[in-house]
gemmi code that builds the backbone of each chain (N, CA, C; Angstrom):
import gemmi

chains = {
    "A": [
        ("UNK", (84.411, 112.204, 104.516), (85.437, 112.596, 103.552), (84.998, 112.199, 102.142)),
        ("UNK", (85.853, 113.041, 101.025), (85.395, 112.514, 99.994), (86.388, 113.328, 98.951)),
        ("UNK", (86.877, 111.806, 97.992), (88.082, 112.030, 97.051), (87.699, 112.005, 95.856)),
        ("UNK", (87.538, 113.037, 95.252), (86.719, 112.628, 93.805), (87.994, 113.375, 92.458)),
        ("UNK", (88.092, 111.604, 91.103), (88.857, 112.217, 90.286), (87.892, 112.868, 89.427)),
        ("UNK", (87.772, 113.906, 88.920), (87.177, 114.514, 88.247), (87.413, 114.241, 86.634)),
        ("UNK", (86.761, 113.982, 85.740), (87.122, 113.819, 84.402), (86.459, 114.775, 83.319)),
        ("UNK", (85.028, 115.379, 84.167), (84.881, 116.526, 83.258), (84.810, 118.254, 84.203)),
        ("UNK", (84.523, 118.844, 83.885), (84.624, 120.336, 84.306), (83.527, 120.233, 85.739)),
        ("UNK", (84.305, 120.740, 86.832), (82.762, 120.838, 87.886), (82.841, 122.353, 88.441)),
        ("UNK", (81.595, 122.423, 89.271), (81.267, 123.627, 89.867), (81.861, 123.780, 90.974)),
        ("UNK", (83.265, 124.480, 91.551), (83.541, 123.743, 93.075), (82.287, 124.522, 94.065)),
        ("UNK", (82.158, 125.830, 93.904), (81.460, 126.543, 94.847), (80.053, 125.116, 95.048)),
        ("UNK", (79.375, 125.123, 93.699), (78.044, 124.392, 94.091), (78.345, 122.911, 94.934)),
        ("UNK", (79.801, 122.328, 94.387), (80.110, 121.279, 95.044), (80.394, 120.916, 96.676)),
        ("UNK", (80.766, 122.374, 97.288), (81.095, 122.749, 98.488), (79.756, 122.641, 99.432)),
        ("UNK", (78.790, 123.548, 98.473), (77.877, 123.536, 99.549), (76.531, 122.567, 99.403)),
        ("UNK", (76.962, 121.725, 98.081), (76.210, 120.087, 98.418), (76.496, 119.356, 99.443)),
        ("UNK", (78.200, 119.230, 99.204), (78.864, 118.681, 100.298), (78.204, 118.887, 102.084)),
        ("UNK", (78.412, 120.357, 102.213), (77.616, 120.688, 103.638), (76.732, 120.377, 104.038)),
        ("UNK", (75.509, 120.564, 102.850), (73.880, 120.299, 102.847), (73.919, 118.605, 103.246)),
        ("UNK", (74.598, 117.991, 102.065), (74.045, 116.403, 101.999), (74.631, 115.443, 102.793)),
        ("UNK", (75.821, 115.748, 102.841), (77.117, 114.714, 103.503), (77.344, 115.504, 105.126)),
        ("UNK", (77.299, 116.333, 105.134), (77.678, 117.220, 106.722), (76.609, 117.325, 107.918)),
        ("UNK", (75.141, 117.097, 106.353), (74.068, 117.996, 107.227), (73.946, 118.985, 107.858)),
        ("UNK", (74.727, 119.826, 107.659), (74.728, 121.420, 108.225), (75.005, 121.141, 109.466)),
        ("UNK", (76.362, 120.317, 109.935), (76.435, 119.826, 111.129), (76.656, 121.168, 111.920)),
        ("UNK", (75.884, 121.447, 113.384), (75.514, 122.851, 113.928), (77.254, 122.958, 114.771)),
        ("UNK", (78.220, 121.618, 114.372), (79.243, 121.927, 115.422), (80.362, 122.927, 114.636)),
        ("UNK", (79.967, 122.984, 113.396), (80.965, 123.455, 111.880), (80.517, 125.328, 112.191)),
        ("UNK", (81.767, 125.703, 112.649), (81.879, 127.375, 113.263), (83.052, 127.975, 111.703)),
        ("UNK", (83.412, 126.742, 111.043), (84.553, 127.254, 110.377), (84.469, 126.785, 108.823)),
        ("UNK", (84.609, 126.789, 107.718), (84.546, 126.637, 106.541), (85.372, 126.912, 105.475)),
        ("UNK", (86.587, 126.022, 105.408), (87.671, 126.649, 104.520), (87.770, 126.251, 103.165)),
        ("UNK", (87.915, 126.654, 102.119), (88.022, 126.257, 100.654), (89.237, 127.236, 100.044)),
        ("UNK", (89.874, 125.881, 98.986), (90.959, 126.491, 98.167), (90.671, 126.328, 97.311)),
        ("UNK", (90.678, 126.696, 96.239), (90.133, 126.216, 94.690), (92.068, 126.851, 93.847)),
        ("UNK", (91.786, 125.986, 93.101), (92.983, 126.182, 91.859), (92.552, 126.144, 90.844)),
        ("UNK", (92.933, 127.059, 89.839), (92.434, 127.291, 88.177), (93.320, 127.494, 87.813)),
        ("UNK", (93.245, 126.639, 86.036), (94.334, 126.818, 85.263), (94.122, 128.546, 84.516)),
        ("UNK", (95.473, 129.051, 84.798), (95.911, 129.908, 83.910), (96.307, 130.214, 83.094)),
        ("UNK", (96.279, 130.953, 81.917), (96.418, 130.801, 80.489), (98.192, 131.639, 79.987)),
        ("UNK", (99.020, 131.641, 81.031), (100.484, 131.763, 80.614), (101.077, 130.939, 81.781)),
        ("UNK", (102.385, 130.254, 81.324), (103.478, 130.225, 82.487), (104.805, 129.887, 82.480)),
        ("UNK", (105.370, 130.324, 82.844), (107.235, 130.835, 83.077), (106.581, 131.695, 81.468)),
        ("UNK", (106.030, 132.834, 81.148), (106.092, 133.938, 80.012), (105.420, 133.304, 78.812)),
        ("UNK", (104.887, 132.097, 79.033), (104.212, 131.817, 78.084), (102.844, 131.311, 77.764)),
        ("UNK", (102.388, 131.846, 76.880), (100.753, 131.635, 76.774), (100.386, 130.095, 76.309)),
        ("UNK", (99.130, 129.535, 77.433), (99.087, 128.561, 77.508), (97.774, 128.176, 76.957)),
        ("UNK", (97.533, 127.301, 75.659), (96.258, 127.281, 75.509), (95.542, 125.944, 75.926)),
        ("UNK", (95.879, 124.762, 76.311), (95.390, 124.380, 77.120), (96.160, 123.205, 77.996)),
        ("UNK", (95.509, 122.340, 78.693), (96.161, 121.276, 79.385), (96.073, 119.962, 79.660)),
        ("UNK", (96.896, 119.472, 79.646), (96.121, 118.040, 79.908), (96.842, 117.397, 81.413)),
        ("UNK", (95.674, 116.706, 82.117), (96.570, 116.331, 83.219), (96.297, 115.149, 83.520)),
        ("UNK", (97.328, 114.143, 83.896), (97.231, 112.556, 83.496), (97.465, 112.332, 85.402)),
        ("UNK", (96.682, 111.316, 85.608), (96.959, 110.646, 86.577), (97.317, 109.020, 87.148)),
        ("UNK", (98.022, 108.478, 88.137), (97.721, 106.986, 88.042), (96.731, 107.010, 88.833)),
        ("UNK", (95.704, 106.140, 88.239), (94.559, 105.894, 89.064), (95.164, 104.911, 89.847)),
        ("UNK", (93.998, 104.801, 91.207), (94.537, 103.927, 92.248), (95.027, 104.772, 93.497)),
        ("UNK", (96.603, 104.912, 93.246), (97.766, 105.317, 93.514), (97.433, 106.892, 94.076)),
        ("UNK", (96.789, 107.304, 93.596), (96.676, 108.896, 93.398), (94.991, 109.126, 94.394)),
        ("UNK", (94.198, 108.014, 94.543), (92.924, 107.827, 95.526), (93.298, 107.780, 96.510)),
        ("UNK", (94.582, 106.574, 96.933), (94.841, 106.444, 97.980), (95.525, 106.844, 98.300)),
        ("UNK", (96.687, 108.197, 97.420), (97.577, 109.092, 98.633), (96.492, 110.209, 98.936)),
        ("UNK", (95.354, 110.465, 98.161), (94.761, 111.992, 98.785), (94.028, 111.357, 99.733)),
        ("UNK", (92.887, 110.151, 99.692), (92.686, 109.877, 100.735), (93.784, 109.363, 102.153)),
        ("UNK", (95.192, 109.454, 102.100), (95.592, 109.089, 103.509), (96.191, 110.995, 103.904)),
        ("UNK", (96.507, 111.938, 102.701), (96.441, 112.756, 102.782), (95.144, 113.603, 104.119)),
        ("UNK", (94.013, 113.248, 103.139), (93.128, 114.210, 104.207), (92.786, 113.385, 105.741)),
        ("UNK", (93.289, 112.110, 105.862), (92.971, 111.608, 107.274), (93.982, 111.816, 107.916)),
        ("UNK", (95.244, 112.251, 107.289), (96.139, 112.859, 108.647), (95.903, 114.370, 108.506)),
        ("UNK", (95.147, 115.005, 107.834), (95.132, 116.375, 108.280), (93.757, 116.118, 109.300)),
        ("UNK", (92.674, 115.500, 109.257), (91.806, 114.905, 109.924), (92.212, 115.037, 111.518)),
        ("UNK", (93.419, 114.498, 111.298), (93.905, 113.570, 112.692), (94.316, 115.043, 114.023)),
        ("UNK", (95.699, 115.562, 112.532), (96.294, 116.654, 113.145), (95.772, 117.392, 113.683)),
        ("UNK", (94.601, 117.996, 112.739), (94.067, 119.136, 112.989), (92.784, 119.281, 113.800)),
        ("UNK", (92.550, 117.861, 113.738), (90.731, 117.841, 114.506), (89.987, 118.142, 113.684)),
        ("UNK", (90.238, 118.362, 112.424), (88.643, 119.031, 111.631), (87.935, 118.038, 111.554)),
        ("UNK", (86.485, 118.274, 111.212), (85.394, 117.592, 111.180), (85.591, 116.921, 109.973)),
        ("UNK", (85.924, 117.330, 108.612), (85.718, 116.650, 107.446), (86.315, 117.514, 106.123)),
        ("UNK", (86.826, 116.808, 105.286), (87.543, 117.315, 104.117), (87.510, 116.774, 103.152)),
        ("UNK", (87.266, 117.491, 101.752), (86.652, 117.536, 100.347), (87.742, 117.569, 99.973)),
        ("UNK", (88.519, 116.960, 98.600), (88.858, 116.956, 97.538), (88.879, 116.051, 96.188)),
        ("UNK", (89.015, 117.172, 95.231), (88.334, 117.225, 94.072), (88.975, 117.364, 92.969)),
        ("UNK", (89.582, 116.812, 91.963), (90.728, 116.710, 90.980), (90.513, 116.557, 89.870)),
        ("UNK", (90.640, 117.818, 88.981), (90.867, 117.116, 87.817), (91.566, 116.611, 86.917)),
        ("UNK", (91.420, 115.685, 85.727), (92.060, 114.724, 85.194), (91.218, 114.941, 83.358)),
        ("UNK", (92.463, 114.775, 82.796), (91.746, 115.076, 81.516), (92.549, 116.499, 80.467)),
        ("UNK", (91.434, 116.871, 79.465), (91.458, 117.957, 79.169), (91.299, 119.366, 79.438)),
        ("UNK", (92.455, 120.863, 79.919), (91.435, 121.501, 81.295), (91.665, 122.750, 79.917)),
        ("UNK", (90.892, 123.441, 79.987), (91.102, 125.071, 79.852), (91.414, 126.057, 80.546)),
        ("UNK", (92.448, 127.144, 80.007), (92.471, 128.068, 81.222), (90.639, 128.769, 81.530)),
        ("UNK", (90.679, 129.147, 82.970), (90.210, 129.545, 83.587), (89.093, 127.995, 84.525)),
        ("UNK", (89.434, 127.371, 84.105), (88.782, 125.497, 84.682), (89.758, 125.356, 85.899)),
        ("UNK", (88.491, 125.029, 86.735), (88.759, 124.611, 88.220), (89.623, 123.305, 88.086)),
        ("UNK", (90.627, 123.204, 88.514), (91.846, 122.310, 88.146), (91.469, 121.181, 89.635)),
        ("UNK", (91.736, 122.216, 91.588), (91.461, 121.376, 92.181), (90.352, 122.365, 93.664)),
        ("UNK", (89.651, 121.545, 94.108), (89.163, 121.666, 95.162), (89.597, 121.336, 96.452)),
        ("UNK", (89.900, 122.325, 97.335), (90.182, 121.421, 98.553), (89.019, 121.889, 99.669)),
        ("UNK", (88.857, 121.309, 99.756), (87.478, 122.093, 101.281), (87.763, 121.776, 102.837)),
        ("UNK", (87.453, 122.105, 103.898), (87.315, 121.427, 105.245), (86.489, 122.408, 105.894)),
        ("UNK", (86.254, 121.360, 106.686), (85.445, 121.840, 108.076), (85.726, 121.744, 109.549)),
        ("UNK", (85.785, 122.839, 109.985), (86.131, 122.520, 111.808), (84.979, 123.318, 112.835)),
        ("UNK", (85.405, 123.583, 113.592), (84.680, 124.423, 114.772), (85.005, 125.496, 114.611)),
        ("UNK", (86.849, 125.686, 114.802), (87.308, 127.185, 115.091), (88.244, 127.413, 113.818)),
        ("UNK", (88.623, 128.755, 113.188), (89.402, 128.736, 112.000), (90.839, 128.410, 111.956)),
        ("UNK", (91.034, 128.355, 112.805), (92.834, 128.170, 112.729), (92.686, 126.506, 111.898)),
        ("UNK", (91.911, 125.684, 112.734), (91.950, 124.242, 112.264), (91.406, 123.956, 110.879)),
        ("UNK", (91.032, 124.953, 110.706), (90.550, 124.598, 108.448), (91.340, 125.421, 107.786)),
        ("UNK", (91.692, 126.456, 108.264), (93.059, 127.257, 107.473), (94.037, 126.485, 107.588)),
        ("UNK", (94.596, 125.499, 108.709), (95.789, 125.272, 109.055), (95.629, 123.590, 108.035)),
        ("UNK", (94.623, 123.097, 107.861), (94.467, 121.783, 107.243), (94.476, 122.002, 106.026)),
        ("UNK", (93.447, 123.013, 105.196), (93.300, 122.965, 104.089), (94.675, 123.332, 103.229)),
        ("UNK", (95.469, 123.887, 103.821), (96.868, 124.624, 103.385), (97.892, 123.200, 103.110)),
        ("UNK", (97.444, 122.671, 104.479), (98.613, 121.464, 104.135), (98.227, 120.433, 103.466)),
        ("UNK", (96.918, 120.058, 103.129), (96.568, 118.636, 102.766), (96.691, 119.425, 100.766)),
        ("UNK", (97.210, 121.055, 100.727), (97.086, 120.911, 99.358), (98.752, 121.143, 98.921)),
        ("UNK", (99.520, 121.419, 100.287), (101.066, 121.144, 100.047), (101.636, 119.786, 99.638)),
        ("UNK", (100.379, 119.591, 100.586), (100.980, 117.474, 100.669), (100.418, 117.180, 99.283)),
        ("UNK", (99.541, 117.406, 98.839), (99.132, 117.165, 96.907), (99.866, 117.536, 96.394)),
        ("UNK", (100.463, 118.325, 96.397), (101.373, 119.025, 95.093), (102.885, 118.177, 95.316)),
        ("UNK", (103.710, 117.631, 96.392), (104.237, 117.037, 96.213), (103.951, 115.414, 96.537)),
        ("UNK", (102.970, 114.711, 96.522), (102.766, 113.647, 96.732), (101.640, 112.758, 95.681)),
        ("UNK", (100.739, 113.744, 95.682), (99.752, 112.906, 94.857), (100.041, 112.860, 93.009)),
        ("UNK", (100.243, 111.576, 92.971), (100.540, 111.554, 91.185), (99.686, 112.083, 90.110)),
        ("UNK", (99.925, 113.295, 89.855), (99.357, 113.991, 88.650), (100.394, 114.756, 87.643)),
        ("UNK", (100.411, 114.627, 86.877), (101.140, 115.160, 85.658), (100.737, 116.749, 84.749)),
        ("UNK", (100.861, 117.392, 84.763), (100.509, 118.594, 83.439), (100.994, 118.519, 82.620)),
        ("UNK", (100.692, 118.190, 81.102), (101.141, 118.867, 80.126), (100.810, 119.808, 79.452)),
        ("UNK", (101.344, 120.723, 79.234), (100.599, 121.981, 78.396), (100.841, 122.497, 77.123)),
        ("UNK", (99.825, 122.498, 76.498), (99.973, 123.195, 75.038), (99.859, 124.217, 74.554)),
        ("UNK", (101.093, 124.855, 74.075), (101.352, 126.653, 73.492), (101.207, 126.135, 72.080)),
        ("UNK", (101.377, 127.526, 71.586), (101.445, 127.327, 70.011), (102.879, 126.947, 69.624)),
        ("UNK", (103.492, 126.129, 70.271), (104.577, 125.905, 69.734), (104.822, 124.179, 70.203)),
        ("UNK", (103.694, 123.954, 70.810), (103.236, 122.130, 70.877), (103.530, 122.130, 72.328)),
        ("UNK", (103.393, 120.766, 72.598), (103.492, 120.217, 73.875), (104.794, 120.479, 74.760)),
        ("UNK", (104.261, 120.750, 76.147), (105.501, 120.503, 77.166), (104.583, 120.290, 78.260)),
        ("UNK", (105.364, 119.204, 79.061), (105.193, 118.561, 80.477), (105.673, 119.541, 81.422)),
        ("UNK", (105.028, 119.878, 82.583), (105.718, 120.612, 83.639), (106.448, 120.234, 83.876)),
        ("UNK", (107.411, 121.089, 85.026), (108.482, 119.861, 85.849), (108.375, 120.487, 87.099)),
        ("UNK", (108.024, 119.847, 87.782), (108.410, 119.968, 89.369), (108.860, 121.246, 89.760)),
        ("UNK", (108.221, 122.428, 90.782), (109.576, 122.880, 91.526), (109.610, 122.453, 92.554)),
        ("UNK", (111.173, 122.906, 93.011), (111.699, 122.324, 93.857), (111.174, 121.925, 94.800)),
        ("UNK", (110.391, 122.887, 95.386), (109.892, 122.721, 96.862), (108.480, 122.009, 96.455)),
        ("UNK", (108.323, 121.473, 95.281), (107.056, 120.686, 95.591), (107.558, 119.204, 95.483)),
        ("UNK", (109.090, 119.289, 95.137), (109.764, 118.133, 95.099), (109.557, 116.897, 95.924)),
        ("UNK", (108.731, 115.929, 95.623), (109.234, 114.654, 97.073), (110.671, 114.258, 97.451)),
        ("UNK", (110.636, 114.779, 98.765), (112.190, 114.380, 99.479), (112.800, 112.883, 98.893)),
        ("UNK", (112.009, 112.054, 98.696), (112.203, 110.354, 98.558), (113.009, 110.670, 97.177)),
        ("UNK", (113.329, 111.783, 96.275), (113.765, 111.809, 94.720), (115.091, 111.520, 94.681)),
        ("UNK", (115.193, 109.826, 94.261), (116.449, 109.384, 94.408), (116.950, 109.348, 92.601)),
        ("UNK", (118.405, 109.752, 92.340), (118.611, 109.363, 91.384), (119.983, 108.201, 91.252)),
        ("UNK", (120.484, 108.707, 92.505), (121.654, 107.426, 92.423), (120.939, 105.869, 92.543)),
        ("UNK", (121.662, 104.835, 92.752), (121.559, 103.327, 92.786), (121.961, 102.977, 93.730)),
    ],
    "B": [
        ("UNK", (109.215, 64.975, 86.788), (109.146, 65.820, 88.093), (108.953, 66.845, 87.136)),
        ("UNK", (108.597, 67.710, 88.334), (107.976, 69.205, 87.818), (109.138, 70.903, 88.255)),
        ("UNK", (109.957, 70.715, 87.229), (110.982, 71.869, 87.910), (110.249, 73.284, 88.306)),
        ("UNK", (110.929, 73.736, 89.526), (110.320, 74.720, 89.839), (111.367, 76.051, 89.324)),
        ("UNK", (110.272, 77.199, 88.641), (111.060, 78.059, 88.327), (111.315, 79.380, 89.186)),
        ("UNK", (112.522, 79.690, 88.989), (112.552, 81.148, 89.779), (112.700, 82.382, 89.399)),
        ("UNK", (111.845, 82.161, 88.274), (111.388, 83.418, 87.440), (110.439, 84.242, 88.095)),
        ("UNK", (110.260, 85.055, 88.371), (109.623, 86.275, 88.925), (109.231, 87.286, 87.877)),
        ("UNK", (107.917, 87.643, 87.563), (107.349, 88.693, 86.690), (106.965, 90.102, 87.683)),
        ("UNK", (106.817, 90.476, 87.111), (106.248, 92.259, 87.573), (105.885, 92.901, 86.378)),
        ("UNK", (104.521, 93.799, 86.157), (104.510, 94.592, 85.879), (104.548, 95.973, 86.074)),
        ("UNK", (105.073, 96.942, 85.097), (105.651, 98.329, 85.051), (104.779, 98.948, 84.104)),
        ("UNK", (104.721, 100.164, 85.301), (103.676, 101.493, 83.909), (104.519, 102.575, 84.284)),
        ("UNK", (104.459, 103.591, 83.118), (105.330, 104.944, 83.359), (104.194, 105.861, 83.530)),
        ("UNK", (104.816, 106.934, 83.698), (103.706, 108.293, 83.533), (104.701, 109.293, 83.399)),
        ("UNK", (103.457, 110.825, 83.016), (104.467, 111.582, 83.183), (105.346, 111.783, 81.695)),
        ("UNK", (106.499, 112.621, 81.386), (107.090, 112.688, 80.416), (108.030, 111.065, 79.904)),
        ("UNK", (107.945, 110.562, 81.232), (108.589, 109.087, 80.912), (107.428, 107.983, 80.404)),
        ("UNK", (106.295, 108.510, 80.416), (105.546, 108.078, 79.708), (105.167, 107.996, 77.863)),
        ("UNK", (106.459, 109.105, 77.820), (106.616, 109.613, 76.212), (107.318, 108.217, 75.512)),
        ("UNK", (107.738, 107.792, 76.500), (109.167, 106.700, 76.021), (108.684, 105.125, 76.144)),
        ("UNK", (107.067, 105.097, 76.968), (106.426, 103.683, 77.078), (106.836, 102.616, 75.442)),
        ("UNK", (106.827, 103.261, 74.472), (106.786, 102.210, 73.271), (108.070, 101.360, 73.199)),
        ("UNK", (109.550, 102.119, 73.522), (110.461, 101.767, 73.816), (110.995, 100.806, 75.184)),
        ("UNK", (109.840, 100.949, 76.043), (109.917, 100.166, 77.583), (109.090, 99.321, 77.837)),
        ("UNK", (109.408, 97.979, 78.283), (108.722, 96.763, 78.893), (107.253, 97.214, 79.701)),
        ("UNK", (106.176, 96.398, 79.077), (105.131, 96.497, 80.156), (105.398, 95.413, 81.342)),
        ("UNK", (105.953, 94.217, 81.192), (106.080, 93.153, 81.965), (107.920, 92.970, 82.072)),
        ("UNK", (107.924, 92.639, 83.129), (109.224, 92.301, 83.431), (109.251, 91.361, 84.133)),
        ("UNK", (110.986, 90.107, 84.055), (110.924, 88.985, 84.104), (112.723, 89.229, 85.193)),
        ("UNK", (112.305, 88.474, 86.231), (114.114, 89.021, 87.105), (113.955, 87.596, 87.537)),
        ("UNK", (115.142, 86.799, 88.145), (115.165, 85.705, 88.792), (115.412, 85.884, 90.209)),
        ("UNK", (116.291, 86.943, 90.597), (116.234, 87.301, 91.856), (116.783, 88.399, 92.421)),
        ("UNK", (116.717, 88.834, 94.159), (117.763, 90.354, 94.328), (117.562, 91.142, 93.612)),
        ("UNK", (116.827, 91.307, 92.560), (116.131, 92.466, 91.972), (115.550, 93.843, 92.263)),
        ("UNK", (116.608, 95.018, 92.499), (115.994, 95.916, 93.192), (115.061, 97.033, 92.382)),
        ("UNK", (114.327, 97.410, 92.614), (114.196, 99.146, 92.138), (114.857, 99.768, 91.103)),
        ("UNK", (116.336, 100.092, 91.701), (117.297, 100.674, 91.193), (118.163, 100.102, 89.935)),
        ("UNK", (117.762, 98.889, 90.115), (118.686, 97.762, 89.512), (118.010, 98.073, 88.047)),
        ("UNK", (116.166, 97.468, 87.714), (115.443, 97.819, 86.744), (115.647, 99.317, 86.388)),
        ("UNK", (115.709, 100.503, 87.287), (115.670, 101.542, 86.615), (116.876, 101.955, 85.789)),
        ("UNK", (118.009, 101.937, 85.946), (119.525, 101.754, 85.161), (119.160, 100.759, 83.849)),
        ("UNK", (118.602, 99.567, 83.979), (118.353, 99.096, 82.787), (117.342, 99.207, 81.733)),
        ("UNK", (116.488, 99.983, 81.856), (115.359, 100.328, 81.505), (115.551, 101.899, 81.214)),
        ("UNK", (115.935, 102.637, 81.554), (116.643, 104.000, 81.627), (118.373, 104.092, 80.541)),
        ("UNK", (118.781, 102.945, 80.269), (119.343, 102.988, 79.440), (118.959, 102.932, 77.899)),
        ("UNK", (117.778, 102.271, 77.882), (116.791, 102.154, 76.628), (116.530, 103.344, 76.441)),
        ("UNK", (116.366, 104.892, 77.145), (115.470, 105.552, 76.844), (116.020, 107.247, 77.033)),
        ("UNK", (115.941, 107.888, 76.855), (116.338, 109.045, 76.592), (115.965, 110.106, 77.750)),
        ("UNK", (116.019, 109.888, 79.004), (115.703, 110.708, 79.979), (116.904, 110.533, 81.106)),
        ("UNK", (116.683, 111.579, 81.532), (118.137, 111.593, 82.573), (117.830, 113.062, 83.902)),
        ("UNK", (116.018, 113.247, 84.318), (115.593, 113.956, 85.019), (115.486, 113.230, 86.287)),
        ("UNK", (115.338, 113.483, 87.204), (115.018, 112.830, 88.484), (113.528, 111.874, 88.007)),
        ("UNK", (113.941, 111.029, 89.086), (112.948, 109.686, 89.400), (112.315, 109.565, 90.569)),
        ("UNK", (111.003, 109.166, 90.196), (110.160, 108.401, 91.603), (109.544, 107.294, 91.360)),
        ("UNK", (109.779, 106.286, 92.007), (109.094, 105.211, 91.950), (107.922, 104.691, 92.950)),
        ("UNK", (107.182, 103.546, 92.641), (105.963, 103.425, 93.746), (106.114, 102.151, 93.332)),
        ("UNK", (106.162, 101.281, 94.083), (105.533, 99.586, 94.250), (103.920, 99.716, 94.802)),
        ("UNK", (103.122, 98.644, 93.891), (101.922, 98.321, 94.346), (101.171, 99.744, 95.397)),
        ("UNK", (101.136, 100.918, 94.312), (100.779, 101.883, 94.584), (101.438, 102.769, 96.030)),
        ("UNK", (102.848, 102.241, 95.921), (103.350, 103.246, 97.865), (104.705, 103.494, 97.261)),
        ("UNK", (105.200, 104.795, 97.531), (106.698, 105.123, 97.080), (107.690, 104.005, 97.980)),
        ("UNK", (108.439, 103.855, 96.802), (109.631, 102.948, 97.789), (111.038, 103.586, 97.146)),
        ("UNK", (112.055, 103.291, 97.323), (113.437, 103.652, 96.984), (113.982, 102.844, 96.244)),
        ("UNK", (114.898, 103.275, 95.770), (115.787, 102.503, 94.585), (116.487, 101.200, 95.256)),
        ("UNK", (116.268, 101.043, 96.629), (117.171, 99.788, 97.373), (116.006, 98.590, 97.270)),
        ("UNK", (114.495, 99.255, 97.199), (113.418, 97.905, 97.391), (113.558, 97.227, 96.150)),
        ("UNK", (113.768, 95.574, 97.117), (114.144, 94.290, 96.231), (112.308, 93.976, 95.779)),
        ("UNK", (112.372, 94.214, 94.771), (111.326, 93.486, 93.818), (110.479, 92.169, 94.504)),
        ("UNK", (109.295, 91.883, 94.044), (108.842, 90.745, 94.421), (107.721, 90.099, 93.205)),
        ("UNK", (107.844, 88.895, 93.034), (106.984, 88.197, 92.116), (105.408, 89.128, 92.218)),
        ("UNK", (104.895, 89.348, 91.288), (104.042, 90.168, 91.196), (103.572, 91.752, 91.648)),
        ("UNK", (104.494, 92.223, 91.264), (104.577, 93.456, 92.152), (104.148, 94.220, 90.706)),
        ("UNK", (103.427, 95.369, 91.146), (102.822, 96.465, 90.407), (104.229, 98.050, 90.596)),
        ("UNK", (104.912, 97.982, 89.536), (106.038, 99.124, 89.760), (105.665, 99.969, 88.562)),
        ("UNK", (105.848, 101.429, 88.955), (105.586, 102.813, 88.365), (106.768, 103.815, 88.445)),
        ("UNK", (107.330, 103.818, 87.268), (108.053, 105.021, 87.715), (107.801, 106.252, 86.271)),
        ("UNK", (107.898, 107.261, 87.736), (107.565, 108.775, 87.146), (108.247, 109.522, 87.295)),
        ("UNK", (108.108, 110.685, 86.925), (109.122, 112.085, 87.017), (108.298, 112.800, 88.577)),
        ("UNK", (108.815, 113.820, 89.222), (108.079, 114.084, 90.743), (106.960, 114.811, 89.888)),
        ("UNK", (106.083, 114.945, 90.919), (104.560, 115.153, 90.469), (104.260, 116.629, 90.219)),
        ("UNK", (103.207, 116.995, 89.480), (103.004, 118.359, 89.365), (101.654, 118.859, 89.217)),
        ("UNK", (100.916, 118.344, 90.308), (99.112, 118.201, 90.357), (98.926, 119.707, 91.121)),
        ("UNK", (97.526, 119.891, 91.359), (96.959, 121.193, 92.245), (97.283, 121.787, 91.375)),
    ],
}
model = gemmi.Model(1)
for chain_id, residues in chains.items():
    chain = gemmi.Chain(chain_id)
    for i, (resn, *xyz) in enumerate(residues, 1):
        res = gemmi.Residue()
        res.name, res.seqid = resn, gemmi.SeqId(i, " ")
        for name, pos in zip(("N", "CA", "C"), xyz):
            atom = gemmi.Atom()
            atom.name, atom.element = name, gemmi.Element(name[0])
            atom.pos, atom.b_iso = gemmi.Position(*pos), 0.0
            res.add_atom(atom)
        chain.add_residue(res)
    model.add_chain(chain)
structure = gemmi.Structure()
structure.add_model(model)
structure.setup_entities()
């Protein structure tokens, strides 16, 4: 496995298939090969976005993606799973995140890679803010990427 | 004799848009006891101009507004996340 915060711009494709080559060794049991990639886009909710910044807590944010990909690990049986985050300054069309896995048969890297990037979007601490020509705004959550735990009473 | 105190520190980091409001909010905090979560966020949240949903994490793991504080504890609270 392997959790990497990213701080400047990477290649995911070339990163994928280092990953295979160096860390996997072209393991001959890997029948399956799944990758999600996310890029920032340059409008959203109607508005043009010129760029982004995305803040993370370090720490905090290592160790939910890493317990992230060892229960998709667990669930799913895959052999092994990549992700890749960035943090920083992004531009639209910049690879924002990587998710990769590997199994035998496809159901088990379609069915992992899907969830270990559901389980990111509401679990792992990262922030967007984005800048239009009309200054800064922070995303906010939707709903369904909401963590259930969102308490506001006392 | 040497009185013993029952002062309890913690530090707190924000993120997130509640991170806009850090200059106005404690990096270190000082409770004597029964100190929950919830308890700091009402008082600390009154200093500050936000009124969106909350998440908190002790020593990097989400906990709820009921977890009682502990002498050295690492607490974060953020707005819910919006990564990927």
């Amino acid at each position: 496995m392997k959790i990497e915060i990213a701080e400047q711009q990477f290649d995911p494709w070339q990163q994928v298939v280092d990953y295979k080559r160096d860390k996997l060794l072209n393991d001959p049991r890997i029948g399956a090969s799944s990758v999600f990639l996310g890029t920032m886009r340059d409008y959203n909710e109607g508005e043009e976005i010129e760029s982004m910044f995305l803040e993370h807590y370090p720490d905090m944010t290592e160790k939910y993606l890493t317990e992230i990909v060892n229960v998709a690990i667990k669930k799913h049986k895959i052999l092994d799973g990549l992700v890749i985050h960035r943090v920083g300054e992004i531009m639209p069309t910049d690879p924002i995140v990587l998710v990769a896995t590997w199994s035998e048969h496809r159901e088990a890297s379609f069915d992992a890679t899907r969830e270990i990037m559901e389980s990111l979007k509401s679990e792992a601490p990262f922030w967007k803010k984005e800048t239009t020509n009309k200054g800064f705004k922070w995303v906010e959550a939707s709903s369904k990427n909401t963590k259930e735990e969102v308490i506001n009473e006392v | 004799m040497q009185l013993m105190s029952n002062t309890n520190e913690i530090t707190v980091f924000y993120f997130g848009s509640i991170g806009d409001h850090k200059q106005s909010l404690p990096s270190k905090y000082s409770f004597e006891k029964d100190y929950t979560t919830g308890k700091l966020w009402n008082e600390l949240q009154s200093k500050i101009d936000y009124s969106g949903e909350i998440l908190v994490a002790v020593n990097h793991t989400y906990v709820d507004m009921k977890y009682v504080l502990k002498h050295g504890d690492e607490v974060a609270f953020f707005p819910p996340v919006t990564g990927g």
